[in-house]
C-alpha positions as CSV (number, residue, x, y, z in Angstrom):
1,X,0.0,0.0,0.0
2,X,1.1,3.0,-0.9
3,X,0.8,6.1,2.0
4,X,-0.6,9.5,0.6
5,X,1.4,12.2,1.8
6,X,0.8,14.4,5.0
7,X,1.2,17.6,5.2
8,X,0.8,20.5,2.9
9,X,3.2,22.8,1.3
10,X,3.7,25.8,-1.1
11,X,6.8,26.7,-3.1
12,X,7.2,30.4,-4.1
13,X,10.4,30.8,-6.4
14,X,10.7,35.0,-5.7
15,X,14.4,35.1,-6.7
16,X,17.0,35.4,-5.3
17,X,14.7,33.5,-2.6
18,X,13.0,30.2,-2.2
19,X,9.9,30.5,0.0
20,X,8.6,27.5,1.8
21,X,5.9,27.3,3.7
22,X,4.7,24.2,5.5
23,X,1.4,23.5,7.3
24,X,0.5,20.4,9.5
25,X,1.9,17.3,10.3
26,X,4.2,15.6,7.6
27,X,5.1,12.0,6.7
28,X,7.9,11.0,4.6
29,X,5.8,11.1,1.6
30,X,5.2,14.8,2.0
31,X,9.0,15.7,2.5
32,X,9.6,13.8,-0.8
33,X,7.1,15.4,-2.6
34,X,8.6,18.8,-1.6
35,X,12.1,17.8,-2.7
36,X,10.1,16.2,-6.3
37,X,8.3,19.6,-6.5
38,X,11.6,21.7,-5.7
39,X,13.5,19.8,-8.4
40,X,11.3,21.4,-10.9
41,X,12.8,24.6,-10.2
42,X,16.7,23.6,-9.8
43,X,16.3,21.9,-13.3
44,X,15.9,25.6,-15.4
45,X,19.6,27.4,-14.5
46,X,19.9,29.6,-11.5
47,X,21.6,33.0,-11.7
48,X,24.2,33.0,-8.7
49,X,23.5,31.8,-5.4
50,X,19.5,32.3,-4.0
51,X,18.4,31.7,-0.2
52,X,15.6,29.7,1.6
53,X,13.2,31.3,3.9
54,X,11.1,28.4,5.5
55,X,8.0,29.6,6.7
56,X,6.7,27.1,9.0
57,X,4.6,29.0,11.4
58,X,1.5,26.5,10.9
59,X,4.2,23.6,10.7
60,X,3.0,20.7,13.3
61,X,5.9,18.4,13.0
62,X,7.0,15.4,11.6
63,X,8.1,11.7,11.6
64,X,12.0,11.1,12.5
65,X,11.5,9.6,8.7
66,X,10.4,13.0,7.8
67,X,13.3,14.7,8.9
68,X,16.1,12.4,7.0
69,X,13.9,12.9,3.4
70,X,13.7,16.8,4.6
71,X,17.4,16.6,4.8
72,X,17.7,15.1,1.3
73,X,15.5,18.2,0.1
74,X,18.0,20.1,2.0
75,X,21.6,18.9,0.5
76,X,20.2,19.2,-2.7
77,X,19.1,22.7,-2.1
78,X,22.8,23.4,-1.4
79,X,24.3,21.4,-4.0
80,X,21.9,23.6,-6.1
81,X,23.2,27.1,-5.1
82,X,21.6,27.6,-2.1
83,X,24.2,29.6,0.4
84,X,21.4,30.8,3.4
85,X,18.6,29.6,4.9
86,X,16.4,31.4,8.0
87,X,13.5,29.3,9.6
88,X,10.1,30.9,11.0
89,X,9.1,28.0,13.7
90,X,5.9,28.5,15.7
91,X,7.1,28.0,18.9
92,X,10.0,26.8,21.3
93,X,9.0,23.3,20.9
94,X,9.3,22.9,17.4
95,X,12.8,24.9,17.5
96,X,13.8,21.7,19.7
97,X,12.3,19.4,17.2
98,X,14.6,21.1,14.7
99,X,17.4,21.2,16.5
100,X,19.9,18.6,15.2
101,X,18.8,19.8,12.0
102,X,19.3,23.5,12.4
103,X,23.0,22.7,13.7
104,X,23.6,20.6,10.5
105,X,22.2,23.5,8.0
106,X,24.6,26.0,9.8
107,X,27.3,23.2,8.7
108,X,26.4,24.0,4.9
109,X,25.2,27.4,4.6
110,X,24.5,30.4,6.5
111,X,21.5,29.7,8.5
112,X,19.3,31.5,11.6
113,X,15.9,30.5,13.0
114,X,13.8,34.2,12.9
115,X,11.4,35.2,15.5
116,X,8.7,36.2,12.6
117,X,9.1,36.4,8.7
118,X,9.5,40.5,9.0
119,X,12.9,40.0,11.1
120,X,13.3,36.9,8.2
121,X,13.7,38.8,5.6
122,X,15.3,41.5,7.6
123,X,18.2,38.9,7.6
124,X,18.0,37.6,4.5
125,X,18.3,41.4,3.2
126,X,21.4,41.4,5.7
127,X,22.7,38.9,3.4
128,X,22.7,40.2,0.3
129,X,19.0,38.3,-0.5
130,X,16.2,40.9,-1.4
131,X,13.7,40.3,-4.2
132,X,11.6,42.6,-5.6
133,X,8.7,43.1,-3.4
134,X,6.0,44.4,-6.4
135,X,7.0,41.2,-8.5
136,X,5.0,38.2,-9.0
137,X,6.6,34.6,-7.7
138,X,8.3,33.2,-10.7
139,X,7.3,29.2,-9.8
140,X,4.3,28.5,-7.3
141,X,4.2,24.6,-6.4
142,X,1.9,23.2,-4.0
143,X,1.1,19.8,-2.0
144,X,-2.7,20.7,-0.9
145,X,-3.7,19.5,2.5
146,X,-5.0,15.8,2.8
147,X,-9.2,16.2,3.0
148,X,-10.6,15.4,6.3
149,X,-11.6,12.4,7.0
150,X,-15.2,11.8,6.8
151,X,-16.7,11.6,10.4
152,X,-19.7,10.4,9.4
């Protein structure tokens, strides 16, 4: 049997910035769709090095399987051009769940968890990563949100 993925997503490609967000709870199959979905993008050329800003403030967390296809998404990202990543987590629980993550990230590119997205892009401006605010994303990619299940 095949498991459905968990989780939602959207991609916005607003370069030279990669906007994630994540909602719910993922399984492994939703992490791998986001890495499938993300590929679409690293396949046309990339000007230069871009950053990540992960928006996860409606993020409920994740299987431990989760996290190791997450990291995939993540070393790939890298290996793609990406040089600095800030995280928007909605509390100080999920900063924990992240943690041995967050420590790895900082190993391959320049990373900070943000209080809130302004102070995210704030940082990312700090770093030389500022698109242009009036322009459309380039790429939007989505994984919608699993219907609820039928109480009935």
């Amino acid at each position: 049997m095949q498991l459905q993925p968990h989780g939602s997503f959207e991609i916005l490609w607003r370069p030279p910035v990669l906007v994630v967000r994540y909602e719910g709870a993922w399984n492994e199959q939703a992490a791998m769709a986001l890495h499938a979905q993300a590929r679409l993008i690293w396949q046309e050329p990339i000007d230069g090095a871009w950053a990540m800003l992960t928006d996860a403030t409606q993020w409920e967390g994740a299987t431990p399987e989760a996290f190791d296809r997450w990291w995939d998404f993540f070393a790939d990202a890298v290996r793609h051009g990406m040089v600095a990543v800030t995280d928007v987590l909605p509390s100080h629980f999920h900063e924990v769940l992240v943690k041995d993550l967050a420590v790895r990230a900082g190993q391959l590119a320049r990373h900070k968890t943000s209080p809130d997205l302004a102070e995210a892009w704030e940082w990312l401006g700090a770093q030389g990563f500022t698109p242009d605010p009036e322009a459309e994303p380039q790429r939007r990619l989505t994984l919608p949100a699993r219907p609820a299940l039928d109480q009935s």
